[in-house]
TITORDO-478213 format. One line per field, with one value per residue (C-alpha): residue number from 0; residue in three letters; chain; x, y, z. Coordinates in steps of 0.5 Angstrom, whole numbers. Layout:
! residues N
n	NUM;... .
res	Ala;... .
chain	A;... .
east	X;... .
north	Y;... .
up	Z;... .
This chain:
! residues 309
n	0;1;2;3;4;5;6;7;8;9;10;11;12;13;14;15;16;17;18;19;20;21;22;23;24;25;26;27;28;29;30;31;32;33;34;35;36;37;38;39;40;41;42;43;44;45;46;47;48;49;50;51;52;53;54;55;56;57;58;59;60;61;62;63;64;65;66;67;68;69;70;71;72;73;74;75;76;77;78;79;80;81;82;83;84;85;86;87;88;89;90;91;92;93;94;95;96;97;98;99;100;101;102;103;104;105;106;107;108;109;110;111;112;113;114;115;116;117;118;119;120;121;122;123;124;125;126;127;128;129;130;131;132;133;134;135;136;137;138;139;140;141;142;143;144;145;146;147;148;149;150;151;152;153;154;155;156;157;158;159;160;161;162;163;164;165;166;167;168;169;170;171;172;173;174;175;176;177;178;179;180;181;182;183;184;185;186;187;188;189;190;191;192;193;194;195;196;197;198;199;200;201;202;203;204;205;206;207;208;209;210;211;212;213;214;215;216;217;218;219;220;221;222;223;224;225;226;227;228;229;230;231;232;233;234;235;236;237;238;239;240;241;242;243;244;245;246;247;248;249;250;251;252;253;254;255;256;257;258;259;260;261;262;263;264;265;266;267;268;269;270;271;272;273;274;275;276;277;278;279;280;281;282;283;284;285;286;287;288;289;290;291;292;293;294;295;296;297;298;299;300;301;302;303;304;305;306;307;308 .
res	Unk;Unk;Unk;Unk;Unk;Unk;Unk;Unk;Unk;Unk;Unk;Unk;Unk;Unk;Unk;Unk;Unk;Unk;Unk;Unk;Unk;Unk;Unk;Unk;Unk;Unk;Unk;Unk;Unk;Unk;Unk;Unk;Unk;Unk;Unk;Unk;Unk;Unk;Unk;Unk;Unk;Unk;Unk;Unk;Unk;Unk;Unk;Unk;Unk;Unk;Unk;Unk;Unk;Unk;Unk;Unk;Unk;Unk;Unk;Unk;Unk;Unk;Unk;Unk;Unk;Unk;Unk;Unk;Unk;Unk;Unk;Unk;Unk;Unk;Unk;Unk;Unk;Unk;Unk;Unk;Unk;Unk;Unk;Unk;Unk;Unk;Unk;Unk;Unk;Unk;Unk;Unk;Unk;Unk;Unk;Unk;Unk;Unk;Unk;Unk;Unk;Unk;Unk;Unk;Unk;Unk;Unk;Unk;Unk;Unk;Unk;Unk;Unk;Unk;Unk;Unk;Unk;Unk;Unk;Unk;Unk;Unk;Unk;Unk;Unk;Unk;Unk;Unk;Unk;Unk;Unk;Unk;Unk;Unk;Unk;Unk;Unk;Unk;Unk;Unk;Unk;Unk;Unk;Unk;Unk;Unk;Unk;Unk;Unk;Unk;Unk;Unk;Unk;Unk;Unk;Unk;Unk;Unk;Unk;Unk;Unk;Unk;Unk;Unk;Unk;Unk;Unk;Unk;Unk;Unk;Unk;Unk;Unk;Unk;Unk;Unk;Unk;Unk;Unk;Unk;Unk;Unk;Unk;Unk;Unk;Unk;Unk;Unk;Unk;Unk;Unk;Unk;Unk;Unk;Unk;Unk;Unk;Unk;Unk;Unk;Unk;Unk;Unk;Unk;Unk;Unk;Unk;Unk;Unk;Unk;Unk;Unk;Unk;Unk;Unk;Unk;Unk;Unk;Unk;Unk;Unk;Unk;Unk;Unk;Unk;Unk;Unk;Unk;Unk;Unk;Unk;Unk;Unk;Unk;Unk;Unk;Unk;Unk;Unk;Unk;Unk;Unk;Unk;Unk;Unk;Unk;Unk;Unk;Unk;Unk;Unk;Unk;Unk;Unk;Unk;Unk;Unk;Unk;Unk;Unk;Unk;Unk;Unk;Unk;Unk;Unk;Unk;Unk;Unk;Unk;Unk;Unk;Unk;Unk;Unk;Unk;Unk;Unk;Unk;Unk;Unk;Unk;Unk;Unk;Unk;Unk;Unk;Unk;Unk;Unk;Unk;Unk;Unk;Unk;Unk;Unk;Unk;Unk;Unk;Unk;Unk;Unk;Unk;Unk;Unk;Unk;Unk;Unk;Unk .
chain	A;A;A;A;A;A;A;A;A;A;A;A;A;A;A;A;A;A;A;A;A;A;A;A;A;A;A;A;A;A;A;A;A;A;A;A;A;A;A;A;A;A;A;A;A;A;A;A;A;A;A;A;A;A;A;A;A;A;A;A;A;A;A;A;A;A;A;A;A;A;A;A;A;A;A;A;A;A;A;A;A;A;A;A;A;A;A;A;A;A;A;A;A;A;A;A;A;A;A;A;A;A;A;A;A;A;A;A;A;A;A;A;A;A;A;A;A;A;A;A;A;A;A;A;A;A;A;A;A;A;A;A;A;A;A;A;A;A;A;A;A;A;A;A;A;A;A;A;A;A;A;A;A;A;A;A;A;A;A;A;A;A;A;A;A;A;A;A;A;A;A;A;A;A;A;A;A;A;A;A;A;A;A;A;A;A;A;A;A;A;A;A;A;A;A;A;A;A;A;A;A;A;A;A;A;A;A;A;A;A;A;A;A;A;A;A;A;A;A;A;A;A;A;A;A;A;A;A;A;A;A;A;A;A;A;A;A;A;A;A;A;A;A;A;A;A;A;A;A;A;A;A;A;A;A;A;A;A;A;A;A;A;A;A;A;A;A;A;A;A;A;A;A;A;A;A;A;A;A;A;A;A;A;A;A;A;A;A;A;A;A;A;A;A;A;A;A;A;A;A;A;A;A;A;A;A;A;A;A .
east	-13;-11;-12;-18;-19;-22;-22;-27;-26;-26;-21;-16;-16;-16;-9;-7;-8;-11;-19;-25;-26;-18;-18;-25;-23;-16;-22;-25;-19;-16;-10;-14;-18;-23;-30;-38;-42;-48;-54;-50;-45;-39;-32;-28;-20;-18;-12;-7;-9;-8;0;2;0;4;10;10;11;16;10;9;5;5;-3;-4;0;-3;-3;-1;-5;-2;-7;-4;-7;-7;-7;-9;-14;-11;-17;-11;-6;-12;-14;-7;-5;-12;-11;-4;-5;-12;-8;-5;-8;-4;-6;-12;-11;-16;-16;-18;-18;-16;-10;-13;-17;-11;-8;-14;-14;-7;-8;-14;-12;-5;-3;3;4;2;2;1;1;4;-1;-7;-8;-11;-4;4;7;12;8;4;10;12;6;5;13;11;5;10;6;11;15;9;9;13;11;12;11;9;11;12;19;25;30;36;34;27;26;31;28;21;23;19;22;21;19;16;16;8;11;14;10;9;4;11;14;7;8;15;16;10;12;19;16;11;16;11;14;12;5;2;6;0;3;9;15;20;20;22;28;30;31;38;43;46;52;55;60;60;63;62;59;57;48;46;38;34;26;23;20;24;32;34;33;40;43;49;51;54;52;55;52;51;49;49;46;45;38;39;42;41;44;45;47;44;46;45;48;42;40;32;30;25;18;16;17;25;31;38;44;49;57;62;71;72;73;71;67;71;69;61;55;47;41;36;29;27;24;24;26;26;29;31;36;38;35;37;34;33;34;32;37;33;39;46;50;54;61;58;54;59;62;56;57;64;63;57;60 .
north	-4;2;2;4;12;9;2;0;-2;-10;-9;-5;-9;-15;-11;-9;-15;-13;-12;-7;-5;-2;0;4;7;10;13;16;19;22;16;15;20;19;19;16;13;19;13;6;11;6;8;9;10;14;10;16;16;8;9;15;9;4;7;10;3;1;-3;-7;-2;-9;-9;-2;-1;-1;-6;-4;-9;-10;-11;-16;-15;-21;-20;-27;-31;-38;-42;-47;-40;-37;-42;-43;-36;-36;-42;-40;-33;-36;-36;-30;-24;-18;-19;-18;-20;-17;-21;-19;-24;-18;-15;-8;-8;-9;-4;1;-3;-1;6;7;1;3;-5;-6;-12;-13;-20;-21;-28;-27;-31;-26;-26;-18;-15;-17;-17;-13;-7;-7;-6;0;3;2;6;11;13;12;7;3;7;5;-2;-8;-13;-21;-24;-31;-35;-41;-41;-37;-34;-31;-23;-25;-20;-15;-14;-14;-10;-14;-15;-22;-27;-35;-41;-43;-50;-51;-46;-49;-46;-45;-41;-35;-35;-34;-30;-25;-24;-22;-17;-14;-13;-18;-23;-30;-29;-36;-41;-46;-44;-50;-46;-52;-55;-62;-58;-57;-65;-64;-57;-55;-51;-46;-49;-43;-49;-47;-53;-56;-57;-60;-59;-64;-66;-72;-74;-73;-75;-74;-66;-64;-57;-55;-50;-47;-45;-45;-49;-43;-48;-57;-62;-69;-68;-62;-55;-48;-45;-38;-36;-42;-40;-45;-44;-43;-39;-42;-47;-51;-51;-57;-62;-63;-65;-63;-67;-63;-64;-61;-62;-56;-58;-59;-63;-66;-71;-72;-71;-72;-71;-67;-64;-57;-54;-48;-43;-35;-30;-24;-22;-28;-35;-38;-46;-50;-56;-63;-70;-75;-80;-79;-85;-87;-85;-77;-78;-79;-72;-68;-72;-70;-63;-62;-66 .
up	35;40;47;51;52;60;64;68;75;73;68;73;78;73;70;76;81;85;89;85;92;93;86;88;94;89;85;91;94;87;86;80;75;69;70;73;69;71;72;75;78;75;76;70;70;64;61;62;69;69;66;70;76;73;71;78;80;75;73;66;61;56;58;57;51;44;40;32;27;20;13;9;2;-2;-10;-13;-17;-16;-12;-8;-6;-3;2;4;6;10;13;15;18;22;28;28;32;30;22;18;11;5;-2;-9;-14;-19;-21;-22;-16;-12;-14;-13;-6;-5;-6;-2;4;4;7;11;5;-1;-4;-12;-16;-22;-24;-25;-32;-32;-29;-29;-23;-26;-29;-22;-17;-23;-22;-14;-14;-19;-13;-8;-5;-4;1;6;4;4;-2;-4;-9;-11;-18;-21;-23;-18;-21;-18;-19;-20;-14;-17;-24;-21;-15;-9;-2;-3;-7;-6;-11;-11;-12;-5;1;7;12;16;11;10;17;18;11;12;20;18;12;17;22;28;32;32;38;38;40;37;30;28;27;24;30;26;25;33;34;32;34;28;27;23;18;13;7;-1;-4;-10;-12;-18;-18;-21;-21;-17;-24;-28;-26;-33;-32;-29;-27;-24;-19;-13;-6;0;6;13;18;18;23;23;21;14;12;10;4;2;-5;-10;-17;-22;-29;-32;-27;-25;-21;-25;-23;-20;-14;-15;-10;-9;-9;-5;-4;-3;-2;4;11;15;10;5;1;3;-1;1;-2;0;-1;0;7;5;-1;-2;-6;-3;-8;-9;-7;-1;2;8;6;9;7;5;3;6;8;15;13;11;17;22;18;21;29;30;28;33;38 .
């Protein structure tokens, strides 16, 4: 949504802070140029006038500035992921988001939209995801646009062979996680402070420890599925983790709710484990995870004091 080509008095002296009479009489006297309404005689400010004032006084143009709004295209037909995304980007202004339930829509949509982001489930059963980003390359389409995209299992090059920007597990979204990846995709930063931004995170600091360590993945409901793997854990708190590079011998996470169980024998963490559950999950080359422990005894917990003390 651009700026106004003209403000009324109201609107200047609301910008400015100042009365509708001095913004008047700056009018009058030529301070301030635009135009008269020919039948209420109404003093409109040109917005160019408006900023060469501000800017003579050094003043903040955020009020006059142009506001860039970005198209979000939605590809899916999957009748839980569609609400979902509705309802985590409901709050934020600067982002209007289109759906189509076709795969081949999409596409056509994409061409004549020309989104900032286009977001495809691999799900759609009229188009593979693999062959759609294709196609958008071959347009040279993709120049223009980021993409996402959404699937059920996450390897770690899955967004490599289907060459998106990012992808994200089905399984494991969370409303703070559509917010937080589409901003960064899209380039905004976080405007509506009503949106939670992990803050149940925020209760305890963390710090950077940068320590290689062993996973072994496993689902909730079925603990007898087991796969090893290696990470390296970035950050640490009494209250979770992040891991960066989480490559696991078969290279897939499994489909479904699982856990982490983690450890690791380099200091400054020698000897300790926990378990954890997933917070966050996303694959940008390779798959990286917010974690939250959910099992973790006192003496590894005291680890974690002594390092943020």
């Amino acid at each position: 949504m651009l700026s106004k080509d003209f403000y009324s008095t109201g609107e200047v002296s609301d910008i400015l802070s100042i009365s509708r009479a001095t913004v008047s009489r700056k009018f009058d006297s030529g301070i301030f140029k635009g135009k008269k309404n020919p039948i209420t005689g109404e003093r409109l400010i040109s917005h160019e006038s408006l900023v060469a004032f501000m800017r003579r006084y050094n003043l903040s143009l955020i009020d006059v500035s142009p506001k860039q709004e970005k198209a979000v295209l939605l590809g899916s037909n999957d009748q839980s992921i569609i609400p979902r995304i509705q309802n985590a980007l409901s709050e934020i202004s600067d982002i209007t988001l289109y759906v189509t339930e076709s795969g081949y829509d999409a596409l056509i949509k994409c061409s004549v939209l020309q989104p900032d982001l286009f977001i495809i489930d691999e799900g759609l059963s009229d188009i593979n995801c693999v062959h759609a980003l294709d196609s958008l390359d071959r347009q040279n389409l993709k120049n223009s646009m980021k993409t996402l995209c959404l699937t059920t299992s996450l390897h770690t090059h899955d967004s490599e062979q289907i060459k998106a920007d990012s992808c994200l597990l089905k399984d494991t979204l969370t409303n703070d996680m559509i917010v937080d990846t589409i901003l960064t995709l899209v380039n905004l930063k976080p405007q509506n402070q009503s949106v939670p931004r992990f803050n149940h995170k925020r209760q305890f600091p963390r710090i950077p420890v940068s320590v290689p360590a062993n996973v072994e993945v496993y689902l909730s409901k079925s603990p007898e599925y087991r796969e090893q793997g290696t990470t390296k854990i970035e950050n640490i708190s009494l209250g979770g983790a992040f891991l960066s590079d989480i490559q696991l011998q078969k290279g897939q996470i499994p489909f479904g709710n699982f856990r982490i169980h983690l450890e690791t024998d380099q200091p400054p963490l020698n000897n300790w484990h926990a378990e954890c559950k997933i917070i966050r999950l996303r694959a940008n080359g390779s798959v990286n995870a917010g974690v939250e422990f959910v099992n973790i005894n006192q003496f590894d917990r005291s680890k974690i004091s002594e390092l943020v003390q």
